[in-house]
C-alpha positions as CSV (number, residue, x, y, z in Angstrom):
1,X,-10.5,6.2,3.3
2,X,-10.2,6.8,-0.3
3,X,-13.0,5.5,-2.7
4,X,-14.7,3.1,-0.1
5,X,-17.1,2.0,-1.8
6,X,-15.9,2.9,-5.6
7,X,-12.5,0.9,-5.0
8,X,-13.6,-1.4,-2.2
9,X,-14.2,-4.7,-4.7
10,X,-11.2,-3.6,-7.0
11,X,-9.4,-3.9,-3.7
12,X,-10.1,-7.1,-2.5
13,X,-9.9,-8.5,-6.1
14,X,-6.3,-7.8,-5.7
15,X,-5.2,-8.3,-2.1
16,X,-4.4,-11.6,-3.9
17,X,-2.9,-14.9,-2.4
18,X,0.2,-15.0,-4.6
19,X,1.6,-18.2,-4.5
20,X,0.5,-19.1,-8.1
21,X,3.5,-18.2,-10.7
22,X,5.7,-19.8,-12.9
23,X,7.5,-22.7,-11.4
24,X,11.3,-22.3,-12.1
25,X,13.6,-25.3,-11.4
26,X,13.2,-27.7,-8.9
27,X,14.7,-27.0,-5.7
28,X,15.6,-29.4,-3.2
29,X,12.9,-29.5,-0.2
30,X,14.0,-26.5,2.3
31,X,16.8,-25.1,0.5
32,X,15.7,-22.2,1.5
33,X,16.4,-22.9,5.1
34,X,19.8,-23.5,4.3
35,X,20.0,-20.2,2.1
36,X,18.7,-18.3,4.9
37,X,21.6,-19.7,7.3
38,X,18.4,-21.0,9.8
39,X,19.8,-23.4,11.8
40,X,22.3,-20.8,12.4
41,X,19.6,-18.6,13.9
42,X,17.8,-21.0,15.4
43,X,21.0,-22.1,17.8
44,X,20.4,-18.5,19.0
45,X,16.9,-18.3,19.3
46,X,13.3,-20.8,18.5
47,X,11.3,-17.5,18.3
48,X,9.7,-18.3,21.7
49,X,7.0,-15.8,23.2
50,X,6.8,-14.1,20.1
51,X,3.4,-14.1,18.2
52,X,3.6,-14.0,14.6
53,X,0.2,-12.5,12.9
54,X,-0.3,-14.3,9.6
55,X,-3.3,-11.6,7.9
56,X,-4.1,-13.9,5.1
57,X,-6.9,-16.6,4.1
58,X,-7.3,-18.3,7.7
59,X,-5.0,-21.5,8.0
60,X,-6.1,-24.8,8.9
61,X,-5.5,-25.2,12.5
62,X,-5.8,-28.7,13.1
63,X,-2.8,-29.5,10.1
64,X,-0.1,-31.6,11.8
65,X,2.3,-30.0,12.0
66,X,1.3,-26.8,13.8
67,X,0.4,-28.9,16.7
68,X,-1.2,-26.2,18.8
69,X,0.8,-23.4,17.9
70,X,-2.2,-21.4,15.8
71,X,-4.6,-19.5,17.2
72,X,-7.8,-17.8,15.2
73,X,-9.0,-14.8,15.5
74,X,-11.9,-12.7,13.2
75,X,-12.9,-12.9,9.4
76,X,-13.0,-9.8,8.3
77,X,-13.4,-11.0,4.8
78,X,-16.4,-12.8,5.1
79,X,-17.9,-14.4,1.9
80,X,-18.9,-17.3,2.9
81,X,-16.7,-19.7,2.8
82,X,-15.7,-22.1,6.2
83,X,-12.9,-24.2,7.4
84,X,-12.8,-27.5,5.8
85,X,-13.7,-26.1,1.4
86,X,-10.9,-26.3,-0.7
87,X,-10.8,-22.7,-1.2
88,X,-10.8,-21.9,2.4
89,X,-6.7,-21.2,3.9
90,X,-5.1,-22.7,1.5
91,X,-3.0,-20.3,0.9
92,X,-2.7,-19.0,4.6
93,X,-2.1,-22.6,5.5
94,X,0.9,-22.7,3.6
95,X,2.3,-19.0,4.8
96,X,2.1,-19.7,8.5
97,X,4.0,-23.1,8.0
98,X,6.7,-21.4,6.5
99,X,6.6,-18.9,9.2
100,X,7.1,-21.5,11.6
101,X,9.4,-23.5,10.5
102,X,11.7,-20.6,10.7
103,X,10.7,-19.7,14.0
104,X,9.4,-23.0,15.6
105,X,8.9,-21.7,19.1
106,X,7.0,-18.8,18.4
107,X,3.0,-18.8,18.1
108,X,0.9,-17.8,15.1
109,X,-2.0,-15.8,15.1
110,X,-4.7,-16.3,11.7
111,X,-6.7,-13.3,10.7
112,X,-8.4,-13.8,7.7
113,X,-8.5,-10.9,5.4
114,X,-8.4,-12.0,1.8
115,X,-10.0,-14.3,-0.1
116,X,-8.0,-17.9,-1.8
117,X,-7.4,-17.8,-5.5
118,X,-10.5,-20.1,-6.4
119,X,-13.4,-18.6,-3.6
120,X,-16.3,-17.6,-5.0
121,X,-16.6,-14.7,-3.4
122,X,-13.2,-13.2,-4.5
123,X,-14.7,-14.5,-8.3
124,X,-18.0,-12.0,-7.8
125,X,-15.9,-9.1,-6.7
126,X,-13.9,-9.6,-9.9
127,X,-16.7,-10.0,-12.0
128,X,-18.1,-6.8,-10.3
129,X,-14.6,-4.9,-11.5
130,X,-15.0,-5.4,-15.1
131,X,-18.5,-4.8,-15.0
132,X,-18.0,-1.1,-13.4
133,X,-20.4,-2.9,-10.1
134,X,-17.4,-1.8,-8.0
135,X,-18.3,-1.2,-4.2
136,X,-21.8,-1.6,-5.2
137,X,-22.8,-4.1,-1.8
138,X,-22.1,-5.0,1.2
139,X,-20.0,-8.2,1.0
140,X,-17.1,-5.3,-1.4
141,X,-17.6,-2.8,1.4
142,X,-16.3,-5.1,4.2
143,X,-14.0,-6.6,2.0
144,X,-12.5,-3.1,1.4
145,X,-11.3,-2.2,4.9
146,X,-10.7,-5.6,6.1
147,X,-7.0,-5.5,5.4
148,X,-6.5,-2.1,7.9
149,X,-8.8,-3.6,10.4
150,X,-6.8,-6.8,10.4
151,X,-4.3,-4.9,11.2
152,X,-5.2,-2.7,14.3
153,X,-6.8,-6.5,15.3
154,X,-3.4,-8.4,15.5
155,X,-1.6,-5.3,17.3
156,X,-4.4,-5.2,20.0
157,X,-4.1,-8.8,20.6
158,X,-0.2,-9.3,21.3
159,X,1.0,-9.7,18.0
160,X,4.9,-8.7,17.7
161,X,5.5,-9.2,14.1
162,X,2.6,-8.9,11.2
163,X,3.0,-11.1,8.0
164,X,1.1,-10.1,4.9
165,X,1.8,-12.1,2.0
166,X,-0.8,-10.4,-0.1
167,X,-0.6,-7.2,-2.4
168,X,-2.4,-5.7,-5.1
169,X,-0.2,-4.9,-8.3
170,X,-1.2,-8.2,-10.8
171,X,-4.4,-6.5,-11.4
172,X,-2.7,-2.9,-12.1
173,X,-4.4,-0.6,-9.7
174,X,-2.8,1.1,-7.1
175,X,-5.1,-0.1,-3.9
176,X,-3.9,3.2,-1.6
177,X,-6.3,3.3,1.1
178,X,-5.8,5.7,3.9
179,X,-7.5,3.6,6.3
180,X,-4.9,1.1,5.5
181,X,-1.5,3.9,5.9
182,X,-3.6,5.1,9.3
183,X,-3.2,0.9,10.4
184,X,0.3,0.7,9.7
185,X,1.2,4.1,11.4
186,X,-0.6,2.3,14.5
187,X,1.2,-0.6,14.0
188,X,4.6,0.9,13.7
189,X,4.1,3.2,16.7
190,X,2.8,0.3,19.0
191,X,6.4,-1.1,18.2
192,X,4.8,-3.9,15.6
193,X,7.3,-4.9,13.1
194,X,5.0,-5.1,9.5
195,X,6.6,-7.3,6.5
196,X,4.6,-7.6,3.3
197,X,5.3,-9.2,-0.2
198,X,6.8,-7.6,-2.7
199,X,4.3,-8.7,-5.5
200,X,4.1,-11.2,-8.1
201,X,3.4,-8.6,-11.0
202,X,7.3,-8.9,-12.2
203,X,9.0,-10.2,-15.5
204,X,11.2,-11.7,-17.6
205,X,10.2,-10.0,-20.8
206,X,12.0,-6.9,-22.2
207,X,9.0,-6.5,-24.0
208,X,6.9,-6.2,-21.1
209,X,8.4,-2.6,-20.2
210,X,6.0,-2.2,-17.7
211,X,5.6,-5.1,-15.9
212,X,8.1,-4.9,-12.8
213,X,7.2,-1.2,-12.0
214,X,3.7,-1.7,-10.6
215,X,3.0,0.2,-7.1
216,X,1.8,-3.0,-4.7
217,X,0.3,-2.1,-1.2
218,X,0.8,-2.9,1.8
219,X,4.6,-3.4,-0.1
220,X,4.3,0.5,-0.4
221,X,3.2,1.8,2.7
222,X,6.2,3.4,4.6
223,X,7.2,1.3,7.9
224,X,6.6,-2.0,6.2
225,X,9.3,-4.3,5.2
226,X,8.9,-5.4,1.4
227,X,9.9,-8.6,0.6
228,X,11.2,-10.0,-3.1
229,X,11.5,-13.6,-4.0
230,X,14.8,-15.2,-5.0
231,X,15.2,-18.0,-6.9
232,X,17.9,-21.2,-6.1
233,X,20.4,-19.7,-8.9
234,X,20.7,-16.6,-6.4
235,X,19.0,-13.7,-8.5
236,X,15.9,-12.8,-8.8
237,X,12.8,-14.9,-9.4
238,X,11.8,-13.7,-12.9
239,X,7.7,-13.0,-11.2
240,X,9.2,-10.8,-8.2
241,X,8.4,-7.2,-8.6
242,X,11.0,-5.1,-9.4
243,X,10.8,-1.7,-7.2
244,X,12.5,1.0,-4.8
245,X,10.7,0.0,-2.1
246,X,11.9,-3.5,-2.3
247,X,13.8,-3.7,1.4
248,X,15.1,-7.2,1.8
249,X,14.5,-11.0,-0.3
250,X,14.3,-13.8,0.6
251,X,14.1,-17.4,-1.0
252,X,10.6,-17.8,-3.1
253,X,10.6,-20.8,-5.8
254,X,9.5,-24.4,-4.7
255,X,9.3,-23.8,-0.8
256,X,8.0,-26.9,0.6
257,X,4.7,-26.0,2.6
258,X,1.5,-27.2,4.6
259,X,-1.6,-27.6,2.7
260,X,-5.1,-26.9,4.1
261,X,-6.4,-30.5,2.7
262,X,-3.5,-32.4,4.3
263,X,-0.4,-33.2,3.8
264,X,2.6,-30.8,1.7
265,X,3.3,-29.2,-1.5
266,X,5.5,-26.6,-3.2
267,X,4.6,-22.7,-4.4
268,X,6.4,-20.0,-5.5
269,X,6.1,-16.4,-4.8
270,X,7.0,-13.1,-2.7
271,X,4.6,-14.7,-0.8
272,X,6.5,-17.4,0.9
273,X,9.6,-14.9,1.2
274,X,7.6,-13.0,3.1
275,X,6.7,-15.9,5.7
276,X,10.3,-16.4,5.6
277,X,11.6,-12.8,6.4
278,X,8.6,-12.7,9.1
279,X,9.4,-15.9,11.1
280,X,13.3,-14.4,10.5
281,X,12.2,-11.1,12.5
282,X,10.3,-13.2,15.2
283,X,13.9,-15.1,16.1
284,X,15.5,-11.7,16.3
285,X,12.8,-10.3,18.5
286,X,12.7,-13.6,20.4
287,X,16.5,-12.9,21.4
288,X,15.9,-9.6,22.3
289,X,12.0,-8.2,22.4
290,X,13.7,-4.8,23.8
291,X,14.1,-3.9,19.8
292,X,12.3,-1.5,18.0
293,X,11.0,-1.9,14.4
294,X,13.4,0.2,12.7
295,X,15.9,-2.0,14.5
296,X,14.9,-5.1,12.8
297,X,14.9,-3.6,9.4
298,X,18.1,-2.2,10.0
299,X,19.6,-5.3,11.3
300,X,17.9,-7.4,8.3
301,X,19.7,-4.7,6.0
302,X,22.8,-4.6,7.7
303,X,23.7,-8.5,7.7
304,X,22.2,-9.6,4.2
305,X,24.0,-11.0,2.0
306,X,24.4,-8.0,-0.5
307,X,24.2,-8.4,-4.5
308,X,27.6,-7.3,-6.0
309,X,26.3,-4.0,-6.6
310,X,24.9,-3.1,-3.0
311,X,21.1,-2.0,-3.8
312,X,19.4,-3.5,-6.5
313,X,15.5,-2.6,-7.0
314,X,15.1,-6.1,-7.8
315,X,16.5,-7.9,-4.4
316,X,16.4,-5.2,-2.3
317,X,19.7,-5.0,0.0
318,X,20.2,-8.5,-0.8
319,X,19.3,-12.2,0.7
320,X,18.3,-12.2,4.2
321,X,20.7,-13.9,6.6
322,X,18.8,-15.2,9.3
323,X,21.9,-16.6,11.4
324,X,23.8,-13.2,11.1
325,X,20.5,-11.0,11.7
326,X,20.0,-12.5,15.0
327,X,23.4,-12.9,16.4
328,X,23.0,-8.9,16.0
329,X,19.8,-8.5,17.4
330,X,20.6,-10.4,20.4
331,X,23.4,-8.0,21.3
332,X,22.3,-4.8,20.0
333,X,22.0,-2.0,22.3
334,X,18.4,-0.9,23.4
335,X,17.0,2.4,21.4
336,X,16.0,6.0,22.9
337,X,13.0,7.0,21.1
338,X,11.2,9.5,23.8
339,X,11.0,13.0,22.6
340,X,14.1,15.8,23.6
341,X,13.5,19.4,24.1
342,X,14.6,21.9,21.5
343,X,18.3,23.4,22.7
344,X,19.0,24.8,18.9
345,X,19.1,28.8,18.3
346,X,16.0,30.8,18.1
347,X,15.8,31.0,14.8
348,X,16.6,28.6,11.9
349,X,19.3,29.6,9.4
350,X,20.5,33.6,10.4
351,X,17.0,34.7,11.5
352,X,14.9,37.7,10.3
353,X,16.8,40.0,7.8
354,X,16.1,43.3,7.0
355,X,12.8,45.2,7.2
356,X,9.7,44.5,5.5
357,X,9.4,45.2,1.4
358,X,8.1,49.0,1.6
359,X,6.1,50.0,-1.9
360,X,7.0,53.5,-3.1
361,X,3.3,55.9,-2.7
362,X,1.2,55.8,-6.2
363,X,1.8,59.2,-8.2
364,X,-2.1,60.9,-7.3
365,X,-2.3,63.4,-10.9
366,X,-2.6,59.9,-12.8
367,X,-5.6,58.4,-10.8
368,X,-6.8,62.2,-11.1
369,X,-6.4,62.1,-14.8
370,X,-7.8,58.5,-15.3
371,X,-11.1,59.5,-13.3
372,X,-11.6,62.5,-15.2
373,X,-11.3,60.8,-18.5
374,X,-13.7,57.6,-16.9
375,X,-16.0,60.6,-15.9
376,X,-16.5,62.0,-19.0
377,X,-17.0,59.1,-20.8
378,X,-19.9,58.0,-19.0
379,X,-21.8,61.4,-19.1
380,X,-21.1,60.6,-23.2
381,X,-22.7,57.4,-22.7
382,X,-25.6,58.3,-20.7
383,X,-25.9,61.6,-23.1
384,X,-26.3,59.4,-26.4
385,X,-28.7,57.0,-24.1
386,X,-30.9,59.7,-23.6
387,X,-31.0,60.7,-27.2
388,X,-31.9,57.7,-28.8
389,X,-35.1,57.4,-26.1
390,X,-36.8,60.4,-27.1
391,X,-40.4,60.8,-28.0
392,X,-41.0,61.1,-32.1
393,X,-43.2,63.7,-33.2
394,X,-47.2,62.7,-34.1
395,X,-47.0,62.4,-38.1
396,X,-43.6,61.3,-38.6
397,X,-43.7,58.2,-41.0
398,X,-41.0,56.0,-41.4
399,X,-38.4,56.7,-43.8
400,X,-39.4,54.5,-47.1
401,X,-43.3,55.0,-46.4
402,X,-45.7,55.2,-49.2
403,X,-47.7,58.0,-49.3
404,X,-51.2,57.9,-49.0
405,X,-53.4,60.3,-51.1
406,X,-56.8,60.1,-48.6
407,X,-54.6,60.8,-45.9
408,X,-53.6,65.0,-47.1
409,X,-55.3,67.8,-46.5
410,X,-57.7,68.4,-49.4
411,X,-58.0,72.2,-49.0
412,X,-54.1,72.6,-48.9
């Protein structure tokens, strides 16, 4: 893992719950529901014996309207806090009700991995940040690699889809972590489908020329589905980030959710359109559990309601479509992925050509030349060395000397 310890508070200042951006017009209550052509999808399928893992700030079980449908597992965050504080799921709370009301029939799984917007733990890792205390105890450490092991968790325990609705890019820093990529390979290879936010680091503002091209993780990682957020006009919501690894969006302004105190509210952000794309892919997998997780992101891509200029960095391959992607998934043919001997030619391209470069043989008279001439100058060297170090005779004075009187001999 790269900078464990150095980056391990910058990380988990933020793997942020994104829900708090700009609010844009108000939408009617679930609109996005009909955007997303659900009722549609959920004719087809209800998303039943599919578990959905929701890696977020732990969500408030006993909320009405789950009605037995979440589970809890570990908190690899720590930090504290407990079920029942304001700033304990409140954000998760409200991601794994929008997962489910996509996919009612399906079960979520809550593994808490980050910390809510206003938790004082998530405060002293920030404060830690700008005062260069980065990765400097324990509580950062565990933070750090909470994410990846949240991860491996939810595949070991039965999880078929994985919703992250967290990322890094609104405080500017990368947040790689190799543990992390290592998690998602071992997702993607136990046949997990992975869908993350996009990030809420995007703008408006053509003078804010850097603002929509932040790298945000998990978003980045390849094999993960990376959500934007669409607002009710049908473009982009001005705080979605704006990148090539943007796959799919999905509806992200004024989604009507679960709170962890009771009752409902409204939020904005990738966030949400990531619930929404994840409960999407537990309907398709729920009609047919045979496919693969290239299959869903294909099928997600190949249904969408495209912009009018196909591929856009800012919405991806366009709306998701939740009635059309699971009409395909339920009758789409199952994948070969074993591996297939080699039956090509020997050797790539026309094979070996030619024989080996052969030098022509160095001319000897020059290196018998050059030694001579190396020769000679050292026996010059050592000859003038020699010189210089001998003996003086007895009653030599030094050049410039005085002379002294007492010192001749009188009877000369």
């Amino acid at each position: 893992m790269i900078g464990r310890m150095a980056g391990a508070a910058a990380l988990t200042a933020a793997l942020v719950a994104g829900t708090a951006a700009p609010g844009l017009a108000e939408a009617p209550h679930g609109w996005e529901q009909s955007a997303m052509r659900v009722p549609a999808a959920q004719r087809v399928a209800q998303g039943k014996g599919v578990t959905v893992a929701v890696l977020d700030t732990g969500v408030m079980r006993s909320h009405p309207e789950f009605k037995g449908r979440v589970s809890g597992g570990p908190d690899f965050i720590g930090g504290g806090a407990r079920p029942g504080k304001s700033y304990w799921g409140e954000h998760g709370t409200a991601m794994a009700s929008s997962v489910l009301r996509v996919a009612p029939g399906s079960r979520v799984l809550s593994v808490r991995v980050i910390w809510d917007r206003e938790d004082p733990a998530r405060k002293r890792a920030e404060a830690a940040v700008k005062a260069g205390r980065a990765g400097a105890d324990k509580e950062s450490e565990r933070a750090g690699s909470a994410l990846a092991k949240g991860i491996r968790y939810a595949v070991d325990h039965g999880a078929r889809v994985v919703s992250m609705s967290l990322g890094t890019a609104e405080w500017g820093w990368g947040g790689y972590e190799e543990d992390t990529a290592a998690a998602v390979d071992y997702a993607v290879g136990k046949g997990v489908v992975l869908v993350a936010s996009a990030g809420n680091g995007g703008s408006d503002d053509p003078l804010e020329v850097d603002a929509n091209n932040t790298m945000s993780y998990p978003a980045g990682y390849p094999g993960v589905i990376a959500v934007a957020a669409m607002a009710p006009e049908g473009i982009r919501a001005k705080f979605s980030q704006v990148h090539t690894y943007n796959t799919i969006a999905a509806p992200g302004v004024d989604i009507y959710a679960a709170r962890n105190t009771g009752g409902y509210e409204s939020g904005d952000g990738t966030s949400p359109a990531c619930a929404l794309v994840a409960g999407t892919a537990a309907l398709m997998l729920s009609a047919n559990p045979r496919l693969t997780p290239r299959q869903v992101r294909d099928l997600l891509v190949r249904t969408a309601q495209r912009p009018p200029a196909g591929y856009t960095a800012y919405l991806g391959f366009g709306l998701v479509d939740a009635g059309a992607a699971v009409r395909a998934a339920s009758s789409a043919a199952p994948v070969k992925t074993t591996a297939v001997p080699y039956e090509g030619k020997k050797y790539f391209g026309n094979g070996p050509v030619g024989a080996p470069i052969a030098h022509p043989p160095i001319d000897q008279t020059e290196i018998l030349v050059g030694g001579g001439a190396v020769g000679v100058g050292l026996l010059c060297v050592a000859g003038a060395f020699f010189l210089f170090r001998r003996p003086r005779p007895r009653g030599a004075r030094a050049a410039g000397q005085p002379v002294s009187l007492s010192g001749l001999n009188r009877s000369a």
